[in-house]
mmCIF file as Biopython writes it, N, C-alpha, C and O atoms, coordinates in Angstrom:
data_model
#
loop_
_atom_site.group_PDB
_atom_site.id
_atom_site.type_symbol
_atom_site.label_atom_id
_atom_site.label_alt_id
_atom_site.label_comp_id
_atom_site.label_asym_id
_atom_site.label_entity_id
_atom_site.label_seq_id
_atom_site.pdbx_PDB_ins_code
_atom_site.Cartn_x
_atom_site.Cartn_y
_atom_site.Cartn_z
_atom_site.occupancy
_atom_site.B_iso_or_equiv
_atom_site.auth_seq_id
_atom_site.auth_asym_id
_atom_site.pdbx_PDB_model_num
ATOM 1   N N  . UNK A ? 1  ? 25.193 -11.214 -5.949 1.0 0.0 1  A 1 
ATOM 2   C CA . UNK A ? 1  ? 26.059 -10.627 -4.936 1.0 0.0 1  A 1 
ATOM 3   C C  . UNK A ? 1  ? 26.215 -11.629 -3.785 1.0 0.0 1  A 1 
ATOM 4   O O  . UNK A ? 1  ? 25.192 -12.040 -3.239 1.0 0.0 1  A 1 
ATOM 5   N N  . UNK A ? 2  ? 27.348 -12.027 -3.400 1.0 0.0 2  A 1 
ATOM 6   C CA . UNK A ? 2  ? 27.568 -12.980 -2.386 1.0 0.0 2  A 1 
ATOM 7   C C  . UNK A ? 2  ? 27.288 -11.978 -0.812 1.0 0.0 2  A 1 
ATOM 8   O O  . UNK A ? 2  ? 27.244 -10.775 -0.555 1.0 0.0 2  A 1 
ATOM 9   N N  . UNK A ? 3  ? 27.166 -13.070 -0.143 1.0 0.0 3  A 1 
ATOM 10  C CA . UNK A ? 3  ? 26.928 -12.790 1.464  1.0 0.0 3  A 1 
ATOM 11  C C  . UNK A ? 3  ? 28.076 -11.797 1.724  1.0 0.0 3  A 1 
ATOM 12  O O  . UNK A ? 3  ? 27.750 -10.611 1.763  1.0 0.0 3  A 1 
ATOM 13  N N  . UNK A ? 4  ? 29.448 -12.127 1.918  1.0 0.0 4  A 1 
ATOM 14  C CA . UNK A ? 4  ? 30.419 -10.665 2.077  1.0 0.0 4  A 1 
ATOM 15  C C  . UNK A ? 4  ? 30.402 -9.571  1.213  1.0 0.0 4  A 1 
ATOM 16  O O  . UNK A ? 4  ? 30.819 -8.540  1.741  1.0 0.0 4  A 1 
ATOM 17  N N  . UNK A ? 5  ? 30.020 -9.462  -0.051 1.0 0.0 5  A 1 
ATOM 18  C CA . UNK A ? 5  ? 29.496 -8.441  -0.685 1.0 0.0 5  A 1 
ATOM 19  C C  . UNK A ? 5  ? 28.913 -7.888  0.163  1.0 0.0 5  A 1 
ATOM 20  O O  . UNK A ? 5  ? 29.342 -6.951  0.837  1.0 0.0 5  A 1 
ATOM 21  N N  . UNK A ? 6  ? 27.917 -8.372  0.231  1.0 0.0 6  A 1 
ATOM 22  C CA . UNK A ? 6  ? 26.462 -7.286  0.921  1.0 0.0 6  A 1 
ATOM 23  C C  . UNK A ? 6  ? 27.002 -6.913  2.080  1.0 0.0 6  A 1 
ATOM 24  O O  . UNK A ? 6  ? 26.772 -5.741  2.377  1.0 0.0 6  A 1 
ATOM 25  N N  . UNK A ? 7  ? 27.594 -7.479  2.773  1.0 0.0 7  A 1 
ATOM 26  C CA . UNK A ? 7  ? 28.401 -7.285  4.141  1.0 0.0 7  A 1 
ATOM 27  C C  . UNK A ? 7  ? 29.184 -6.057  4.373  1.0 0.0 7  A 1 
ATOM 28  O O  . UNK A ? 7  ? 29.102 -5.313  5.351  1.0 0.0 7  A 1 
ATOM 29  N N  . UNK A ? 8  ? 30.111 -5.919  3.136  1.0 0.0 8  A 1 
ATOM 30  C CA . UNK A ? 8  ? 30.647 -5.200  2.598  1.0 0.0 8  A 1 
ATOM 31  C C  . UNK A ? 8  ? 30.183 -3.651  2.002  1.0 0.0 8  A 1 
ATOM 32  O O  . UNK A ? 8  ? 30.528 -2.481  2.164  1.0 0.0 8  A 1 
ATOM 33  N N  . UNK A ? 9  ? 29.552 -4.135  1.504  1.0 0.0 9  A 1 
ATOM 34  C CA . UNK A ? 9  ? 28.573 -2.481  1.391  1.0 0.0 9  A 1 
ATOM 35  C C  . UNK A ? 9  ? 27.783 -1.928  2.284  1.0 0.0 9  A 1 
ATOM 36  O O  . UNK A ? 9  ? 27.622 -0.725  2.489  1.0 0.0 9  A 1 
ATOM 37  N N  . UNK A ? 10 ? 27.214 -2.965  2.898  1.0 0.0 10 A 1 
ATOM 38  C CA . UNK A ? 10 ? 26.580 -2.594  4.417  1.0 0.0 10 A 1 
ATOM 39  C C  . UNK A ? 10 ? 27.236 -1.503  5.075  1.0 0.0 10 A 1 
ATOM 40  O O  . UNK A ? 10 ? 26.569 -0.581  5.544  1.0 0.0 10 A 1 
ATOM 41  N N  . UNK A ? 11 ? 28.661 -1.534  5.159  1.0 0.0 11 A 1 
ATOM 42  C CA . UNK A ? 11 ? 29.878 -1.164  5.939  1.0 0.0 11 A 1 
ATOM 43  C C  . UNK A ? 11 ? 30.290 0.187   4.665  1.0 0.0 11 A 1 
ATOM 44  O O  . UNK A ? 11 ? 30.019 1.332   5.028  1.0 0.0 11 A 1 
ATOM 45  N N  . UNK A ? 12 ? 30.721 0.065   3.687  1.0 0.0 12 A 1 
ATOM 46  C CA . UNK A ? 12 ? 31.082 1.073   2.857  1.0 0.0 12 A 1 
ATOM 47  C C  . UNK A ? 12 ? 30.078 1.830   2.323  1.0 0.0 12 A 1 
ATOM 48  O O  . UNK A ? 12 ? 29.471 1.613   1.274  1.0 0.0 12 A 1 
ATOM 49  N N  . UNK A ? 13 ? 29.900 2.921   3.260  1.0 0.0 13 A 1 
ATOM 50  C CA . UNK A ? 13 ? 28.483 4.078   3.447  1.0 0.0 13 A 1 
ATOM 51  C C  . UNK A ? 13 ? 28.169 5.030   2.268  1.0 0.0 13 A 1 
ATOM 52  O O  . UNK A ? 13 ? 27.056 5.391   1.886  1.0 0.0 13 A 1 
ATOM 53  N N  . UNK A ? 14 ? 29.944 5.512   1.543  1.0 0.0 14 A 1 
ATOM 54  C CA . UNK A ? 14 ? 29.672 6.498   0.747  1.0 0.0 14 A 1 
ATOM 55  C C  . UNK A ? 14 ? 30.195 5.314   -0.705 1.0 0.0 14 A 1 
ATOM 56  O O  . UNK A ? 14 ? 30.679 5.706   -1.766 1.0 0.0 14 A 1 
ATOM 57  N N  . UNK A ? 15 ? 29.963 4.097   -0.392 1.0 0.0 15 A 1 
ATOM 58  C CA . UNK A ? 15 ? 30.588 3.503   -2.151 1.0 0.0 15 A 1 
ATOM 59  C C  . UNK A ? 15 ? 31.786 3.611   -2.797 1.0 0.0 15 A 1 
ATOM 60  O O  . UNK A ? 15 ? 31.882 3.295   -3.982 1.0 0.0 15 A 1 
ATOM 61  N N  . UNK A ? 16 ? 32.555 3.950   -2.270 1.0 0.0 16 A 1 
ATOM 62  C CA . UNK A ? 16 ? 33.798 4.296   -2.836 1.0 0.0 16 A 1 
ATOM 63  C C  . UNK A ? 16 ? 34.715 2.753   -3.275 1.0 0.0 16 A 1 
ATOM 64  O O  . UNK A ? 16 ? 35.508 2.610   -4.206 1.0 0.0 16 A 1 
ATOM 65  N N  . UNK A ? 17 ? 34.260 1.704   -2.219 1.0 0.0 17 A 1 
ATOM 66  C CA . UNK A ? 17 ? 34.562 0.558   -2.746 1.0 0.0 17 A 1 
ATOM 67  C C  . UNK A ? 17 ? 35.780 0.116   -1.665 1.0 0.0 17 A 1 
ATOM 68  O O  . UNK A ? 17 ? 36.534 -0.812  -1.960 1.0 0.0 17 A 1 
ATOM 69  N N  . UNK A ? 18 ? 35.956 1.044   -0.050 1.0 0.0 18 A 1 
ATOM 70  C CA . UNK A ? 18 ? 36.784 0.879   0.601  1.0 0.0 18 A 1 
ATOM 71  C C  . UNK A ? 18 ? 36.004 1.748   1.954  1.0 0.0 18 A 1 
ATOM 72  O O  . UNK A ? 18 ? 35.393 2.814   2.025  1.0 0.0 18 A 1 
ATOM 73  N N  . UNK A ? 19 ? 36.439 0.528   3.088  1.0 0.0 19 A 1 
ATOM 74  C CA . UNK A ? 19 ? 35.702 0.641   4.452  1.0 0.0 19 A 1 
ATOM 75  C C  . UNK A ? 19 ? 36.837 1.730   5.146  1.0 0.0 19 A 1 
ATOM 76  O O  . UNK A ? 19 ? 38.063 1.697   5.252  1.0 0.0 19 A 1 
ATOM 77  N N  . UNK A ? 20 ? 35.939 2.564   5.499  1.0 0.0 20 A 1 
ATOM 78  C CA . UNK A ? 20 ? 37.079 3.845   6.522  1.0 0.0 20 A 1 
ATOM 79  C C  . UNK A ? 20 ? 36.868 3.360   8.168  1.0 0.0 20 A 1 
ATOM 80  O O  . UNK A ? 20 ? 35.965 2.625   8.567  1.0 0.0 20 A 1 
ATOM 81  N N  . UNK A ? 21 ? 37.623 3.791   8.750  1.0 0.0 21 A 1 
ATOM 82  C CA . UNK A ? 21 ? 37.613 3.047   10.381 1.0 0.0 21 A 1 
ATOM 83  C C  . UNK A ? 21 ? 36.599 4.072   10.404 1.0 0.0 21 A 1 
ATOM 84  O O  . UNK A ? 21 ? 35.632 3.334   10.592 1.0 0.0 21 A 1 
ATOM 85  N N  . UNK A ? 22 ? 36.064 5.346   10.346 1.0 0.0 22 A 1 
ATOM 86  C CA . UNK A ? 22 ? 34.773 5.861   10.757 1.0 0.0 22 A 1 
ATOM 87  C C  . UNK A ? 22 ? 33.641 4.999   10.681 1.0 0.0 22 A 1 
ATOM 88  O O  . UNK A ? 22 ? 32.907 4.748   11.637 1.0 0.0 22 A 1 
ATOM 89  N N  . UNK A ? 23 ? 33.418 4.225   8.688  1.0 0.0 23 A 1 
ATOM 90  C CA . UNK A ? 23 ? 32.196 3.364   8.323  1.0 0.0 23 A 1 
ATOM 91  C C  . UNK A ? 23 ? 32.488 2.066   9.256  1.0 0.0 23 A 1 
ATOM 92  O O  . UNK A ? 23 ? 31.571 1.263   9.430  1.0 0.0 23 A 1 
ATOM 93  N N  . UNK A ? 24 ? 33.575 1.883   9.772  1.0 0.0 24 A 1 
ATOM 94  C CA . UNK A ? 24 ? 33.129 0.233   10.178 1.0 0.0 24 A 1 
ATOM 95  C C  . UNK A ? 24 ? 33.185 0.533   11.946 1.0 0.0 24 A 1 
ATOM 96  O O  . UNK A ? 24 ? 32.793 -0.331  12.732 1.0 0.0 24 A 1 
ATOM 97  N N  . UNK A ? 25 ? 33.533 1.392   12.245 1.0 0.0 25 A 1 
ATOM 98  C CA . UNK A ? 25 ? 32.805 1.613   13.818 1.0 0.0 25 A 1 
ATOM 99  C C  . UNK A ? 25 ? 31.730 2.307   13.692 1.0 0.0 25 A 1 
ATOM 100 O O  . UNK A ? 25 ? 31.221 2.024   14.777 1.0 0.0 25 A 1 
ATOM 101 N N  . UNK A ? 26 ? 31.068 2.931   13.249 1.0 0.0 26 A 1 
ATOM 102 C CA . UNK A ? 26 ? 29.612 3.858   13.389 1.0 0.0 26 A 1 
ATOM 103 C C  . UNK A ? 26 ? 28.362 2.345   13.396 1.0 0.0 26 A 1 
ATOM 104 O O  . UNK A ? 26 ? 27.191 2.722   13.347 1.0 0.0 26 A 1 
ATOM 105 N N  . UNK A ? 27 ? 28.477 1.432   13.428 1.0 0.0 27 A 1 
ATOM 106 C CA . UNK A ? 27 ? 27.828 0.459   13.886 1.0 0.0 27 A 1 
ATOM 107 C C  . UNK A ? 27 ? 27.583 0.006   15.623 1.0 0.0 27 A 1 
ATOM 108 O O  . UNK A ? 27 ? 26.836 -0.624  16.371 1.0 0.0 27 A 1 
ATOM 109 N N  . UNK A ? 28 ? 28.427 0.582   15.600 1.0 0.0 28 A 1 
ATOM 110 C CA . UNK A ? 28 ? 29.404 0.310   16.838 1.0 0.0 28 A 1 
ATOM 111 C C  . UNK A ? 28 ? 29.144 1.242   18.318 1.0 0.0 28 A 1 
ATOM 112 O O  . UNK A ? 28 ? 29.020 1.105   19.535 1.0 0.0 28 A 1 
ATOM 113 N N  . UNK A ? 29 ? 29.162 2.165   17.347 1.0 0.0 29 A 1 
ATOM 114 C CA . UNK A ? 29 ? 28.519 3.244   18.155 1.0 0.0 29 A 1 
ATOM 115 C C  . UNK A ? 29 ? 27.138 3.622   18.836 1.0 0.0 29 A 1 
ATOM 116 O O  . UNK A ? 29 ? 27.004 3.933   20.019 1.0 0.0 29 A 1 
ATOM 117 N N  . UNK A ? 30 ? 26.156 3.541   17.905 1.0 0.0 30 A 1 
ATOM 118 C CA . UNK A ? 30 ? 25.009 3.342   17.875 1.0 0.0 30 A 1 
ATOM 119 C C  . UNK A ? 30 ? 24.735 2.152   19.433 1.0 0.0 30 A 1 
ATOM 120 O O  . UNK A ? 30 ? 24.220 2.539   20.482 1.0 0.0 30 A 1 
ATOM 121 N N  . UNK A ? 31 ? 25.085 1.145   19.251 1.0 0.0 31 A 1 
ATOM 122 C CA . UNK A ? 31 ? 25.233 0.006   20.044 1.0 0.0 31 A 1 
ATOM 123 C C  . UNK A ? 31 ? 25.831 0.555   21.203 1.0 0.0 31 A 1 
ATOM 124 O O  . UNK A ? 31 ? 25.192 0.276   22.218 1.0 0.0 31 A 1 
ATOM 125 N N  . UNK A ? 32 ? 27.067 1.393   21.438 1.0 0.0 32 A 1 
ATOM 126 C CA . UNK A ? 32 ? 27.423 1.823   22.800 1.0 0.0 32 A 1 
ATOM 127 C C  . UNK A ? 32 ? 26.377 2.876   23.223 1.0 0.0 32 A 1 
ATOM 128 O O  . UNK A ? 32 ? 25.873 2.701   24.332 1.0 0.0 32 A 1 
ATOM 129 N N  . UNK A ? 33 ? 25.903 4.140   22.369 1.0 0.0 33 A 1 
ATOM 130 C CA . UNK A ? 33 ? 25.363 4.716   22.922 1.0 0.0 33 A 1 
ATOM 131 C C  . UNK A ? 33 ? 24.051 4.330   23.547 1.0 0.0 33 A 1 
ATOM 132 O O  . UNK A ? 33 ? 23.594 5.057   24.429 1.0 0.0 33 A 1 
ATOM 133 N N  . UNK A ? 34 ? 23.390 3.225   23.160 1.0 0.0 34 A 1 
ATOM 134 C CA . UNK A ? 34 ? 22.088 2.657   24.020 1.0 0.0 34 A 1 
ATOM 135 C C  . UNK A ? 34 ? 22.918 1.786   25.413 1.0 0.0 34 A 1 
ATOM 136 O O  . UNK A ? 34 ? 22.331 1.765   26.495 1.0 0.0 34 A 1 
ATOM 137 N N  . UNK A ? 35 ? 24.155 1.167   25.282 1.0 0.0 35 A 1 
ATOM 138 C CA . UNK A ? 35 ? 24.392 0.887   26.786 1.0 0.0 35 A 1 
ATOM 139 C C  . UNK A ? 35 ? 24.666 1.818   27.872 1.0 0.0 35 A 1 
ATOM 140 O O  . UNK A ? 35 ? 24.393 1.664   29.063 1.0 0.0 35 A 1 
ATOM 141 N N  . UNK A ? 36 ? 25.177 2.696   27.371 1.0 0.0 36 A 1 
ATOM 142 C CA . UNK A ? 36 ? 25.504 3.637   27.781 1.0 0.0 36 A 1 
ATOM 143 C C  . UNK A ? 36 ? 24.071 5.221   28.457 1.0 0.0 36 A 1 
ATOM 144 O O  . UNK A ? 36 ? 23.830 6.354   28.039 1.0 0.0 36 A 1 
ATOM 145 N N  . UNK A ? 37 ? 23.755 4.735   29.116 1.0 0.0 37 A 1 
ATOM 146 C CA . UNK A ? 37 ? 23.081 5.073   29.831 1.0 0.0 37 A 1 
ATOM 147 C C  . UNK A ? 37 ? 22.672 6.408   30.520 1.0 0.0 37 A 1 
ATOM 148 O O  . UNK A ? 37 ? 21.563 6.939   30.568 1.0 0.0 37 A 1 
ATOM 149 N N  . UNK A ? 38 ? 23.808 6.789   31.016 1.0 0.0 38 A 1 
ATOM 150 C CA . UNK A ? 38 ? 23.959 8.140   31.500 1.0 0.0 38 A 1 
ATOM 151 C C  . UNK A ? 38 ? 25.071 8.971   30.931 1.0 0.0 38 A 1 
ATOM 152 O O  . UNK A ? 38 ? 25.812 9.799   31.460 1.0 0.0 38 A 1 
ATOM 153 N N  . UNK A ? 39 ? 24.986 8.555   29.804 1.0 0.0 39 A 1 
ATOM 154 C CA . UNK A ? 39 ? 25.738 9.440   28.307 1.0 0.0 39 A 1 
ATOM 155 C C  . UNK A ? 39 ? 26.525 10.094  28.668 1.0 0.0 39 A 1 
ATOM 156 O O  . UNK A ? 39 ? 26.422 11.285  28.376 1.0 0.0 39 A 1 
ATOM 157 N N  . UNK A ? 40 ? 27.806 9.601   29.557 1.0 0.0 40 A 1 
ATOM 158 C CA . UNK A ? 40 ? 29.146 10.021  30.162 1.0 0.0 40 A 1 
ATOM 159 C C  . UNK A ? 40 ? 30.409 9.455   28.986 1.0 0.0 40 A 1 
ATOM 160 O O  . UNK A ? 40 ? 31.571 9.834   29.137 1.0 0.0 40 A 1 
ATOM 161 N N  . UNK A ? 41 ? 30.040 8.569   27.888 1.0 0.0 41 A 1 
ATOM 162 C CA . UNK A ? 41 ? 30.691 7.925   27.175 1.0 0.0 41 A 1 
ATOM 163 C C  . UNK A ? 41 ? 31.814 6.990   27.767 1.0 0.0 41 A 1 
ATOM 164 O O  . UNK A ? 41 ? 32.877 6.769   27.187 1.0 0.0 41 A 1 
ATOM 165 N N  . UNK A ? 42 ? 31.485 6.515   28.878 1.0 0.0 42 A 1 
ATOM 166 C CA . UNK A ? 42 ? 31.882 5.137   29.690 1.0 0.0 42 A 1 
ATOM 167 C C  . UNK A ? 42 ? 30.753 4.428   30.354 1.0 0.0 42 A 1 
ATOM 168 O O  . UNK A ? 42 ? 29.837 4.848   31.061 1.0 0.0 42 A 1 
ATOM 169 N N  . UNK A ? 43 ? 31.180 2.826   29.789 1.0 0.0 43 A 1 
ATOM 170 C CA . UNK A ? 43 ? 30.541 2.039   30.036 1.0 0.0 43 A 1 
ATOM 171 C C  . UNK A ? 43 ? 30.891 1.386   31.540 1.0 0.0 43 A 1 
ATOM 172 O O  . UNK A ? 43 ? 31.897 0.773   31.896 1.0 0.0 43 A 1 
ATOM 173 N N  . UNK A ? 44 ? 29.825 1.704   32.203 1.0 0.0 44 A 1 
ATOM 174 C CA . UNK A ? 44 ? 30.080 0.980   33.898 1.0 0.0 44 A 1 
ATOM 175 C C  . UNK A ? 44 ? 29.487 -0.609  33.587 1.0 0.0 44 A 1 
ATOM 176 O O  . UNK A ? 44 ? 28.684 -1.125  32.811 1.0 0.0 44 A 1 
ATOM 177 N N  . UNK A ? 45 ? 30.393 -1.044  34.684 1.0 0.0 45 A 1 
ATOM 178 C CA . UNK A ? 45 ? 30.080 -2.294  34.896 1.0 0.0 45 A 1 
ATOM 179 C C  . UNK A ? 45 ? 28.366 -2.700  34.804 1.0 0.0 45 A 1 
ATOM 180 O O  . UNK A ? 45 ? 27.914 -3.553  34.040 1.0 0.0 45 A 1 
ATOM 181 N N  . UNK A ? 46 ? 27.492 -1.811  35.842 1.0 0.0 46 A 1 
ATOM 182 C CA . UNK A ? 46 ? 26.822 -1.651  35.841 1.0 0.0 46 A 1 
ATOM 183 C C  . UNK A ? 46 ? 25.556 -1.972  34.371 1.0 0.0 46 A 1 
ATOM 184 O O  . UNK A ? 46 ? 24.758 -2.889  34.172 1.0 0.0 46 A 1 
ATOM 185 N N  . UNK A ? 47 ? 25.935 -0.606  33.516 1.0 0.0 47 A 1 
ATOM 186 C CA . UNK A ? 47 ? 25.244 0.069   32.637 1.0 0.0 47 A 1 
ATOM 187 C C  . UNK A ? 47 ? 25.315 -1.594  31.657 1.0 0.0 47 A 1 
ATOM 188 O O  . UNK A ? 47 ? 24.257 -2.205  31.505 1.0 0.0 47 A 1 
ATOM 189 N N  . UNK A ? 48 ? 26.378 -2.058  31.184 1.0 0.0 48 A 1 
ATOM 190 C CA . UNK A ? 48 ? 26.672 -3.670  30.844 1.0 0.0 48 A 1 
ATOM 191 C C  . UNK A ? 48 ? 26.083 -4.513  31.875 1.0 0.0 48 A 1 
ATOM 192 O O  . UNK A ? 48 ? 26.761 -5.387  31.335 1.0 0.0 48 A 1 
ATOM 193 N N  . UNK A ? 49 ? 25.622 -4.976  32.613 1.0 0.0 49 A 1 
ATOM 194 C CA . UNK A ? 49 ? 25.461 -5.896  33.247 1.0 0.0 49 A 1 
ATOM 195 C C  . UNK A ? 49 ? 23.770 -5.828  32.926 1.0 0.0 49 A 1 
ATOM 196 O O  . UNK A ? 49 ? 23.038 -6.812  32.814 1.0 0.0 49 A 1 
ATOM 197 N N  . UNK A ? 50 ? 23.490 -4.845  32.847 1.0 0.0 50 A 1 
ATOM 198 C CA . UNK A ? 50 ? 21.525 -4.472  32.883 1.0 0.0 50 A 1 
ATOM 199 C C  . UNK A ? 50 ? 21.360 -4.827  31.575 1.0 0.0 50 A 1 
ATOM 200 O O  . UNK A ? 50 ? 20.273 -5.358  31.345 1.0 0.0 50 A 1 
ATOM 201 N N  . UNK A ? 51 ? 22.229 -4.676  30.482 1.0 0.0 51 A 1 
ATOM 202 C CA . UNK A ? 51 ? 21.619 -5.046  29.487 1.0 0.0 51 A 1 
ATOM 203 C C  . UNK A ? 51 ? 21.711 -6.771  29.198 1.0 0.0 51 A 1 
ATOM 204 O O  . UNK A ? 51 ? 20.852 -7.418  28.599 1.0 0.0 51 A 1 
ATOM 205 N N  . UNK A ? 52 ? 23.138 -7.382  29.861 1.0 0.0 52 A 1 
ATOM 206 C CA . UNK A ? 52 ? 22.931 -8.791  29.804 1.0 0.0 52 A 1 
ATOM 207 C C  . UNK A ? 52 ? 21.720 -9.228  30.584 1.0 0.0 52 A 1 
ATOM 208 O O  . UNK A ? 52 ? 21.396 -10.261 29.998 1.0 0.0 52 A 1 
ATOM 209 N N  . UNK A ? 53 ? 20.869 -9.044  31.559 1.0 0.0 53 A 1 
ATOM 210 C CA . UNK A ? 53 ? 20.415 -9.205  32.487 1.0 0.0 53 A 1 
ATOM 211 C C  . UNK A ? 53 ? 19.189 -9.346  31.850 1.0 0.0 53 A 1 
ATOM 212 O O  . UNK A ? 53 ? 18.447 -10.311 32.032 1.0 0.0 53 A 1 
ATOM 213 N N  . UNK A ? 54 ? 18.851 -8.012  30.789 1.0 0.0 54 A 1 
ATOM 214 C CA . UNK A ? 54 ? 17.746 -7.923  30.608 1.0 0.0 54 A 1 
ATOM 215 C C  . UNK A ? 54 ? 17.502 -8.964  29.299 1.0 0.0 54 A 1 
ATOM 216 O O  . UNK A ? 54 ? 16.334 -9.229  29.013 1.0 0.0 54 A 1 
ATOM 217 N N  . UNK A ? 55 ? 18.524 -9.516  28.554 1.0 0.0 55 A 1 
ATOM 218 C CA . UNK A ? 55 ? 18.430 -10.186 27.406 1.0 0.0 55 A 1 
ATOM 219 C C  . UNK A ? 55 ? 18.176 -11.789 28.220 1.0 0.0 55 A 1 
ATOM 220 O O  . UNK A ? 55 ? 17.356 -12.601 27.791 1.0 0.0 55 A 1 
ATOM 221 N N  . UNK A ? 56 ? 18.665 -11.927 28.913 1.0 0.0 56 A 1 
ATOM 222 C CA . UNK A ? 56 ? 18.301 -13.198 29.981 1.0 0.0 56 A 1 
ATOM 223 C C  . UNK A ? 56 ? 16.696 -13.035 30.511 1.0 0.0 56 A 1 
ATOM 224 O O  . UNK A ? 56 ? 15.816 -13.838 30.201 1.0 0.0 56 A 1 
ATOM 225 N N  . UNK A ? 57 ? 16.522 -12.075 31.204 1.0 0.0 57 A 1 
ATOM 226 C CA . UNK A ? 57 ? 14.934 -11.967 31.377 1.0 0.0 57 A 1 
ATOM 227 C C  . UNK A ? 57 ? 13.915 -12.480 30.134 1.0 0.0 57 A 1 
ATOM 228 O O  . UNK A ? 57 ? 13.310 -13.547 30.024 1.0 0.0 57 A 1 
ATOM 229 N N  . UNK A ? 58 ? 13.960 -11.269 29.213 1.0 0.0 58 A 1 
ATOM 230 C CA . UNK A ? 58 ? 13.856 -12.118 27.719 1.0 0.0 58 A 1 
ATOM 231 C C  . UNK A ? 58 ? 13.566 -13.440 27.263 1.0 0.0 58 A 1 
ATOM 232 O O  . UNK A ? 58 ? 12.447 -13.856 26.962 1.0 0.0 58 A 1 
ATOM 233 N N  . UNK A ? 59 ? 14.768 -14.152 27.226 1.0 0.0 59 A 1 
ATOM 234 C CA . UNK A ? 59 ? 14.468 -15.558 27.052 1.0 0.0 59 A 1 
ATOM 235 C C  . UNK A ? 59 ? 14.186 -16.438 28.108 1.0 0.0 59 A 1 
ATOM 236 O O  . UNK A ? 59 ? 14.169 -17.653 27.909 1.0 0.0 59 A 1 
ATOM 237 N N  . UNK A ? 60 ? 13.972 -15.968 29.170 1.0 0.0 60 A 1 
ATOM 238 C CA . UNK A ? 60 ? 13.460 -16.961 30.151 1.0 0.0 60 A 1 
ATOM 239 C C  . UNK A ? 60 ? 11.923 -16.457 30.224 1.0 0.0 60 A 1 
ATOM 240 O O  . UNK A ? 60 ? 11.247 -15.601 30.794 1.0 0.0 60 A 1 
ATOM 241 N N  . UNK A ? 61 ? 11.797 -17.470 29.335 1.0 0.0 61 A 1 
ATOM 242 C CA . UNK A ? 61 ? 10.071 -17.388 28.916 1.0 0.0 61 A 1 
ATOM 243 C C  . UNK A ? 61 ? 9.137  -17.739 30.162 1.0 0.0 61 A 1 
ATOM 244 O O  . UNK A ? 61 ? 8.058  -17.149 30.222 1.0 0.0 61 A 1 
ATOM 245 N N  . UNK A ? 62 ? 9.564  -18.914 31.447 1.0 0.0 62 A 1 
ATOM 246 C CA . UNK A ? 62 ? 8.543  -19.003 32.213 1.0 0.0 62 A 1 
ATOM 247 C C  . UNK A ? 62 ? 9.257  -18.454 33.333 1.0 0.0 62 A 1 
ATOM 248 O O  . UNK A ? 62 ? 9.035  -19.094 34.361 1.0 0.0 62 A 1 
ATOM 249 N N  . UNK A ? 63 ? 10.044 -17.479 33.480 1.0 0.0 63 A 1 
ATOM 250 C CA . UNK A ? 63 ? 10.327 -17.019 34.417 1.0 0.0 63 A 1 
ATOM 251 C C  . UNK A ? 63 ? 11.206 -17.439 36.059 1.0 0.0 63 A 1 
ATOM 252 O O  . UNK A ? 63 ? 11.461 -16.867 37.119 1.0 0.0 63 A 1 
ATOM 253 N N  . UNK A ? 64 ? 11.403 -18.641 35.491 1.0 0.0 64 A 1 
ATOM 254 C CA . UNK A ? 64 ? 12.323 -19.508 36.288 1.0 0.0 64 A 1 
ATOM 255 C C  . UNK A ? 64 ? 13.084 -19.246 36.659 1.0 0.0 64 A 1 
ATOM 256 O O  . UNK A ? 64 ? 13.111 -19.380 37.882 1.0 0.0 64 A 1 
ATOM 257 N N  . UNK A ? 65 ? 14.371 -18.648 35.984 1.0 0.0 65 A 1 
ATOM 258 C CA . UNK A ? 65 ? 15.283 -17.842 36.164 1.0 0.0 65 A 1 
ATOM 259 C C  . UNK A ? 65 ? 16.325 -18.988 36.234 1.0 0.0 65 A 1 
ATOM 260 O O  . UNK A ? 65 ? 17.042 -19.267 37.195 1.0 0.0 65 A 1 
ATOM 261 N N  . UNK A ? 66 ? 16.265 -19.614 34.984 1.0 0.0 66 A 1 
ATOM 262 C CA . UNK A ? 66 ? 17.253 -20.824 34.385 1.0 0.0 66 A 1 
ATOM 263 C C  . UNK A ? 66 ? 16.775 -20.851 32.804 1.0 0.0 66 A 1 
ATOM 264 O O  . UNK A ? 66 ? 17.293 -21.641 32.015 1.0 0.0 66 A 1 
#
């Protein structure tokens, strides 16, 4: 099975052998609902900015803040 295969089924949930806009955003979703913060189903500037922020904290291993 090649790499877009698997890609591909990853995405096509019930097998039918064809991606529905439900199967290929419900990835998608998952992912907004953890930015999404105060589960109003809009993303504030804010609610986005904390999570870049915090993925930067993250890799700034000695704390430098570079």
């Amino acid at each position: 099975m090649t790499k877009e295969q698997r890609r591909f089924d990853r995405l096509d949930r019930n097998r039918d052998g064809k991606i529905t806009r439900v199967e290929m955003l419900t990835p998608r979703v998952a992912a907004f609902r953890k930015l999404d913060t105060d589960g109003n189903n809009l993303l504030s500037f804010e609610e986005w900015a904390v999570k870049t922020s915090n993925r930067f904290k993250g890799a700034d291993g000695n704390g430098d803040g570079n």
